[in-house]
C-alpha positions as CSV (number, residue, x, y, z in Angstrom):
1,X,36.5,76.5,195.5
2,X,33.3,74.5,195.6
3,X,33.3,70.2,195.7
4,X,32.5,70.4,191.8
5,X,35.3,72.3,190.6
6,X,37.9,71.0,192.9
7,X,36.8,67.3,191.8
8,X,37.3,69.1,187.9
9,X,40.4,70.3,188.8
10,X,41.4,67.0,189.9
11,X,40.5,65.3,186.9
12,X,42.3,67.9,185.1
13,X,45.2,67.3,187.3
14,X,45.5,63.5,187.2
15,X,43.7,62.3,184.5
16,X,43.5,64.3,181.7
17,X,46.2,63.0,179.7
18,X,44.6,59.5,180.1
19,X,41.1,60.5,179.0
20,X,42.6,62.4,176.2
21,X,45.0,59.8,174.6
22,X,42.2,56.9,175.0
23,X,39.7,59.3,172.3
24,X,42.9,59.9,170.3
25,X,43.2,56.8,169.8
26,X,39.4,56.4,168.7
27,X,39.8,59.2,166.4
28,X,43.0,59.5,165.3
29,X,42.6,63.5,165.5
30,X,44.0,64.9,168.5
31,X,42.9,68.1,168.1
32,X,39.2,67.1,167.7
33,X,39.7,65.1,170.9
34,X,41.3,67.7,172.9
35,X,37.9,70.2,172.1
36,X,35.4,67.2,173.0
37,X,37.4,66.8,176.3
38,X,37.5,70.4,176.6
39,X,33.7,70.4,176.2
40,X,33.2,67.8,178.6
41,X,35.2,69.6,181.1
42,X,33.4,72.8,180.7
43,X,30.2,70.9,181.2
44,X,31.4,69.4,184.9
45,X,32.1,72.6,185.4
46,X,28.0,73.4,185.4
47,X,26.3,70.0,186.0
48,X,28.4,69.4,188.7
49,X,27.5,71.9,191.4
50,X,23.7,71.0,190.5
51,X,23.6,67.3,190.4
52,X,26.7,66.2,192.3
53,X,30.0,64.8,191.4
54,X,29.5,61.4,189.4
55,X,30.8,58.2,191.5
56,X,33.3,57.9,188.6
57,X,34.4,61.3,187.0
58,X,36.7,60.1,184.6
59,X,34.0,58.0,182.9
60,X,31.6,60.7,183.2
61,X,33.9,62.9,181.3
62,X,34.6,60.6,178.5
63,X,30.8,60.2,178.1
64,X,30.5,63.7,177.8
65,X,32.8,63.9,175.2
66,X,32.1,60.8,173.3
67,X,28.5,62.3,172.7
68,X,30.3,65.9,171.5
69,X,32.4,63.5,169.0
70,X,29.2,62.0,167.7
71,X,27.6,65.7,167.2
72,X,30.5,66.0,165.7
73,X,30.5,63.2,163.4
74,X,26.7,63.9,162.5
75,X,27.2,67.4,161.2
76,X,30.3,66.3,158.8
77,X,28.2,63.4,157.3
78,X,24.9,64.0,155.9
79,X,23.8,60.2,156.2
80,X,25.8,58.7,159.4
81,X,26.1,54.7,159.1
82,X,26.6,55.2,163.0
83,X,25.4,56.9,165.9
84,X,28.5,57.3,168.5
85,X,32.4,57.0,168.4
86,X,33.0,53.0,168.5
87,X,34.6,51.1,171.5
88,X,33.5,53.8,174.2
89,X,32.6,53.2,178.0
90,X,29.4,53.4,179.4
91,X,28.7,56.5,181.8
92,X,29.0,53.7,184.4
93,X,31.6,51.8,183.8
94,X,34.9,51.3,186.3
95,X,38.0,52.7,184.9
96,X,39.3,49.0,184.0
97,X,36.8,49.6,181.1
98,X,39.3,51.9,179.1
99,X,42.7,51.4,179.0
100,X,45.2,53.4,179.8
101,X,46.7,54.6,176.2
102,X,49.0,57.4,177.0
103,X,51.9,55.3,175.8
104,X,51.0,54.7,172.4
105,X,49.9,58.6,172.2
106,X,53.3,59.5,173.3
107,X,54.8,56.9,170.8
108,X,52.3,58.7,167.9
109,X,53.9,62.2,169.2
110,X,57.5,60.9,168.8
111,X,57.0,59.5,165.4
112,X,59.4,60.5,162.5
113,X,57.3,62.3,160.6
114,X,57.0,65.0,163.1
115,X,59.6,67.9,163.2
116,X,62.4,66.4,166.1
117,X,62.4,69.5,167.7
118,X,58.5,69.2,168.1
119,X,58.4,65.8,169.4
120,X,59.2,67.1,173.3
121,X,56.4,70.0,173.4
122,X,54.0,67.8,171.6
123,X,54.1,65.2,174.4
124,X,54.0,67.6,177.1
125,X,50.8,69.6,175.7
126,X,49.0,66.3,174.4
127,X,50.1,63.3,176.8
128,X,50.7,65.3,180.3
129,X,48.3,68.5,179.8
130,X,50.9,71.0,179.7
131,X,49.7,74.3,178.3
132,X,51.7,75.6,175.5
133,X,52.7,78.8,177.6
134,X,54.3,77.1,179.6
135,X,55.9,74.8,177.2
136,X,57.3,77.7,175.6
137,X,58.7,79.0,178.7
138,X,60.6,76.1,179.3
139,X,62.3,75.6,175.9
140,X,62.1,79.9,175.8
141,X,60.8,79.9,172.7
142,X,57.8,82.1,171.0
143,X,54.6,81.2,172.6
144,X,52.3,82.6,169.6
145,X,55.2,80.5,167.2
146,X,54.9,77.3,169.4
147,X,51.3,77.4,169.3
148,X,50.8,77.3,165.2
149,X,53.5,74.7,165.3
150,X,51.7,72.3,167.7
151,X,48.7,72.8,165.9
152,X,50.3,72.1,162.3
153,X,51.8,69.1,163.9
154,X,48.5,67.5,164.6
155,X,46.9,68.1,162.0
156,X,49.8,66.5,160.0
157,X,49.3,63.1,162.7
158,X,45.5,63.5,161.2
159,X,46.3,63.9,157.6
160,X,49.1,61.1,157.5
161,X,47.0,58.4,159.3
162,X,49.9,57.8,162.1
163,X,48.2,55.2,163.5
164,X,47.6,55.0,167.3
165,X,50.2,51.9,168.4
166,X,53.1,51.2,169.7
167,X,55.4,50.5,166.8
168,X,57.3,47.1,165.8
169,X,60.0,46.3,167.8
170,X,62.9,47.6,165.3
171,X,61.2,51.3,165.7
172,X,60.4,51.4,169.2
173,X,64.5,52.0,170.4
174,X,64.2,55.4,168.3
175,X,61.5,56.6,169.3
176,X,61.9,55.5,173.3
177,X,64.7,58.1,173.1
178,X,62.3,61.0,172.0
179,X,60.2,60.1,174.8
180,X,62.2,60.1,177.6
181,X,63.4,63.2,176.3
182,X,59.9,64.2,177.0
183,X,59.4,62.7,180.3
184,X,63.2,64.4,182.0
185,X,61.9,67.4,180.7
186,X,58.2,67.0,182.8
187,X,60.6,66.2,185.7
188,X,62.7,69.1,185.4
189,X,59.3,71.4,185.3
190,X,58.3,69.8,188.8
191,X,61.5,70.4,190.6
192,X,60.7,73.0,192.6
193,X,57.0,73.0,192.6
194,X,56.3,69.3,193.7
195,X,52.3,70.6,194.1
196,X,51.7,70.0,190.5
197,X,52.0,66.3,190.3
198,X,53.9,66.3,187.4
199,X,56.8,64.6,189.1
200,X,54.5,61.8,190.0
201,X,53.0,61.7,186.3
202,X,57.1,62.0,184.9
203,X,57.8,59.0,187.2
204,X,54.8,57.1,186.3
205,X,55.2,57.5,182.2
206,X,59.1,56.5,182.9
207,X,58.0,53.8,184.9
208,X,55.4,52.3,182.0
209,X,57.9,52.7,179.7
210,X,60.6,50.8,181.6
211,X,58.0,47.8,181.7
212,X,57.4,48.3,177.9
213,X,61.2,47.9,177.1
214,X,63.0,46.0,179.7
215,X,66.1,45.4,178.1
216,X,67.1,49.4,177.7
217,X,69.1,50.6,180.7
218,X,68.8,53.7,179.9
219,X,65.1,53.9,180.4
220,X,65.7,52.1,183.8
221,X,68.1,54.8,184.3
222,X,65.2,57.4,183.9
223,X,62.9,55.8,185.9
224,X,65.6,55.7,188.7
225,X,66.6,59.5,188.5
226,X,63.2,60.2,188.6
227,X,62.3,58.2,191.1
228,X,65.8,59.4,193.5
229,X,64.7,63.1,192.6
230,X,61.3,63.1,193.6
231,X,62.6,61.1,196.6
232,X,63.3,64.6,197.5
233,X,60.6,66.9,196.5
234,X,59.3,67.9,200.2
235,X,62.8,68.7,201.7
236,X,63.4,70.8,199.0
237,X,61.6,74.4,199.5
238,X,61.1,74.5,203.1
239,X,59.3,78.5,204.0
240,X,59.3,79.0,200.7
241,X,63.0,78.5,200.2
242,X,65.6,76.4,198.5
243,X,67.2,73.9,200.3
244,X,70.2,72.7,198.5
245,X,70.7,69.2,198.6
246,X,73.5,68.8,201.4
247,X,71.2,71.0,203.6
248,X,68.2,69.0,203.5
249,X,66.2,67.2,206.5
250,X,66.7,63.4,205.6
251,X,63.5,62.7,207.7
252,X,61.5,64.4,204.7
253,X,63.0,61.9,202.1
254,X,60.6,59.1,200.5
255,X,62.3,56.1,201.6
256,X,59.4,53.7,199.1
257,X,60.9,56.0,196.1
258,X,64.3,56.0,197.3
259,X,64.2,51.5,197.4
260,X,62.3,51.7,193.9
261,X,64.8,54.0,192.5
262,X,67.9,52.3,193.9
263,X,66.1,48.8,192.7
264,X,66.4,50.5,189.1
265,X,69.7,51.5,188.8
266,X,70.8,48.3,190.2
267,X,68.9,46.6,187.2
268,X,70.3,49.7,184.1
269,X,73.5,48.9,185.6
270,X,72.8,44.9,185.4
271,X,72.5,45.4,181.8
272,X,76.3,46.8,181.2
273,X,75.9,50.0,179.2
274,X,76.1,53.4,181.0
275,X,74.1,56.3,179.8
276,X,73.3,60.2,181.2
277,X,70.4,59.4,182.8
278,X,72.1,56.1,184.3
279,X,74.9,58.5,186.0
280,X,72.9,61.2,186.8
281,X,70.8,58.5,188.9
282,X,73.6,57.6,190.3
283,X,74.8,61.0,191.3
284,X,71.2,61.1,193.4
285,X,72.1,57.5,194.9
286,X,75.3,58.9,196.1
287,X,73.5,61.8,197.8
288,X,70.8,59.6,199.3
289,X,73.3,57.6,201.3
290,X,73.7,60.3,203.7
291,X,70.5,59.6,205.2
292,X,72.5,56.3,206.4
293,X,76.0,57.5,206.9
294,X,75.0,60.9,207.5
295,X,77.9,62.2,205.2
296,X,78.3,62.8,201.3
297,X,81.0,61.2,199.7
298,X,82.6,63.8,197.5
299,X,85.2,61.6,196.0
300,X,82.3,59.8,194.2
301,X,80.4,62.4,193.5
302,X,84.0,64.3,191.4
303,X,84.0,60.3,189.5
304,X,80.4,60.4,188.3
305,X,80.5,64.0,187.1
306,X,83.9,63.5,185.2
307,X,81.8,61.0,183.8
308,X,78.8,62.6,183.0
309,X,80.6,65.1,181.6
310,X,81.8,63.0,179.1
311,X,78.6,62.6,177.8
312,X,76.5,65.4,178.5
313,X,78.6,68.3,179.4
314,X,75.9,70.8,180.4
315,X,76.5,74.1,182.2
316,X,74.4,72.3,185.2
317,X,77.4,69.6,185.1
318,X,80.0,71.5,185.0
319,X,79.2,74.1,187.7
320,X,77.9,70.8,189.7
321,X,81.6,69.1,189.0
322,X,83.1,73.0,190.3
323,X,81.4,72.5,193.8
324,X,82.7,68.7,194.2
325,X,86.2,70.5,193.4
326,X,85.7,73.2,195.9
327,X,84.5,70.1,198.7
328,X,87.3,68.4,197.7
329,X,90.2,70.9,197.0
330,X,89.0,74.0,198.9
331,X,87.0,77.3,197.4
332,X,89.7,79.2,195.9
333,X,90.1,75.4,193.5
334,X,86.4,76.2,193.0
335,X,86.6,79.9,191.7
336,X,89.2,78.6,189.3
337,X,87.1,75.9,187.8
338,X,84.1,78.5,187.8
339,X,86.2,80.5,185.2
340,X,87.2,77.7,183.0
341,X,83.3,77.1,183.3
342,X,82.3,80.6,182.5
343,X,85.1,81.0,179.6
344,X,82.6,78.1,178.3
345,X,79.5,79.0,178.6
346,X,79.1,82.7,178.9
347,X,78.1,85.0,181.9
348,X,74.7,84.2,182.1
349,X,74.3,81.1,183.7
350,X,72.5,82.1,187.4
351,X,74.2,78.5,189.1
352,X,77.4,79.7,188.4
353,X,77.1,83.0,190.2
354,X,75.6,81.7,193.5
355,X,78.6,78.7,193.5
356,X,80.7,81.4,192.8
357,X,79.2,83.7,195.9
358,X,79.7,80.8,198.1
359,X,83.7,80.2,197.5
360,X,84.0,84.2,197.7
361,X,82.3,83.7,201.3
362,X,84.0,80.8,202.5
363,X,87.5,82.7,201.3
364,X,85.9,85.8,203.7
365,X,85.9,88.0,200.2
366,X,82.9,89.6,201.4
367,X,82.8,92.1,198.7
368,X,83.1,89.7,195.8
369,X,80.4,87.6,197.1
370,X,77.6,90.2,197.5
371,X,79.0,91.1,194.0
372,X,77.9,87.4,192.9
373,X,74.9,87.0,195.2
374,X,73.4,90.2,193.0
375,X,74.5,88.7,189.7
376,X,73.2,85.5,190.7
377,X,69.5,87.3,192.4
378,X,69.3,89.6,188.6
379,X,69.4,86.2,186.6
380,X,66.9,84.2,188.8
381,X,63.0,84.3,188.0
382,X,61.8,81.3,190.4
383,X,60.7,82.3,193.8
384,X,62.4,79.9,196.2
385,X,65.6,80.5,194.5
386,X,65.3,84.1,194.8
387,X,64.2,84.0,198.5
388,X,67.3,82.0,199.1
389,X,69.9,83.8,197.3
390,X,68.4,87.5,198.4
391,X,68.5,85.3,202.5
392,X,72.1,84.3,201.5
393,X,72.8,87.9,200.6
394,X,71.1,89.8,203.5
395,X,73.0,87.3,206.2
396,X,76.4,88.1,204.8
397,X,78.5,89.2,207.8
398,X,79.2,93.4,208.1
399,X,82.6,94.3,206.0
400,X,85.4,95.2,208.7
């Protein structure tokens, strides 16, 4: 890859959601800003390699695409009172020349005229860049469906006149939920493919928003998870393979994230009211101490997911709260809380089967737990999980 398009890609990568929600806001058409970026990417793309990357790429880009917006805006009006898109940077100017407007972008997405259920995806693909491929992937949904719906959507945010702000202060609670919604679900998509930077972009939205509203604990709570999570992200495929939590070099943990995310919860929990995102912090917190103490206390761990599952009782939660059992109560306690979980939730839920592989190991039925490794390997599509179940499986001693 040549200096040109890596320092695209970059761009792309880091600042795209930045660039694209600062002409939003100049336009109020997000689709019409999404093809003048688009344009101004494409054109990096071939005046880069010849003239050099620009001192300032970001502001080169928005140049780019504020003159594409004025083409724009000469061919839909036969006598223009104006010749550019108002309140635009020079080519030259620092970035401390736009602001960053991401927040009120993902305040426009989260706004109650748009579909709930559409509020998530729309942040993802408009705010953080995510295509809708993969969007649709995550909530496993119709990409071709999604698609249309995305597009309706912002053509309805054109049509309506949504403005581009942060809303009053009564509104902004309800929509802050939406949001962070949003922002756990960028988190999730990093987990095991920390490369991408959208961890670091799902910390630094839930970050800006924890400034924006400082009395919600929740959103602290966010921040915190994400932060504790991240903390993480290089222990956590080492050779290409899962490492599960308990397993993981502590030297590889980010001890600045790990402070700021501790610092965090300290303050949600300050504010007396416990949310998910609060406890599932906390869960992480509990699991970072071993880095200190060098063990994991269990007994905390079983307290925290009784309690989340009070709240939020996922299948993640409850297979989670069937392996603090087994720590705590041995495997065979495990395999019975696996069936209540499975008696639940159905059969095809891929955590379930590799706990339940373990606890057949650990009680030497070596049958039952290649049984569960190849239940648990036939529902999983990411790599390192695969690669570590199909290890898990291979290893399993020779059946006397």
């Amino acid at each position: 890859m040549t200096q040109a398009a890596r320092a695209a890609e970059m761009a792309a990568r880091t600042s795209y959601g930045r660039l694209l929600a600062f002409l939003s806001a100049r336009t109020h058409d997000i689709a019409l800003a999404e093809d003048a970026l688009s344009t101004a990417f494409a054109r990096a793309l071939t005046h880069w390699p010849a003239k050099g990357v620009p001192d300032n790429p970001d502001a080169w880009l928005l140049s780019v695409a504020r003159n594409h917006l004025t083409d724009h805006q000469r061919r839909q009006t036969r006598f223009p009172t104006q010749s550019e898109i108002p309140d635009m940077p020079d080519t030259d100017a620092d970035d401390s020349t736009f602001p960053d407007e991401r927040l009120a972008l993902l305040m426009v997405c989260a706004h109650p005229a748009i579909a709930a259920d559409l509020h998530t995806p729309l942040m993802l693909q408009t705010v953080l860049g995510i295509d809708a491929k993969t969007i649709a992937r995550l909530f496993m949904v119709s990409p071709a469906a999604l698609a249309k719906r995305l597009v309706r959507a912002k053509a309805k945010i054109r049509d309506a006149g949504i403005p581009f702000q942060i809303p009053d202060a009564d509104q902004l609670p309800l929509r802050s939920t939406a949001i962070a919604e949003a922002i756990y679900a960028v988190h999730a998509h990093d987990w095991l493919d920390p490369s991408d930077g959208m961890g670091e972009e799902a910390l630094y939205l839930a970050d800006l928003l924890a400034q924006l509203l400082p009395d919600d604990p929740e959103i602290k709570g966010l921040a915190a998870l994400i932060a504790l999570s991240h903390a993480r992200a290089q222990a956590r495929v080492q050779n290409r393979s899962l490492v599960p939590t308990p397993q993981q070099d502590v030297t590889l943990w980010d001890d600045r994230l790990i402070a700021y995310g501790n610092r965090q919860l300290t303050l949600a929990h300050s504010l007396g009211q416990w949310g998910r995102f609060q406890i599932e912090a906390a869960i992480e917190a509990v699991h970072m101490t071993r880095k200190d103490s060098g063990q994991t206390d269990w007994t905390a761990l079983n307290k925290l997911y009784h309690a989340l599952l009070q709240l939020a009782p996922t299948a993640g939660a409850m297979v989670a709260q069937a392996v603090v059992t087994a720590r705590l109560h041995g495997a065979q306690a495990g395999l019975e809380a696996l069936d209540r979980v499975e008696a639940q939730t159905g059969s095809g839920f891929q955590p379930l089967w590799a706990a339940r592989a373990d606890f057949a190991l650990e009680l030497a039925d070596l049958k039952l737990a290649n049984c569960c490794f190849e239940k648990a390997i036939s529902l999983t599509t990411d790599l390192a999980v695969l690669r570590f179940l199909r290890q898990k499986r291979d290893n399993l001693p020779a059946d006397p």
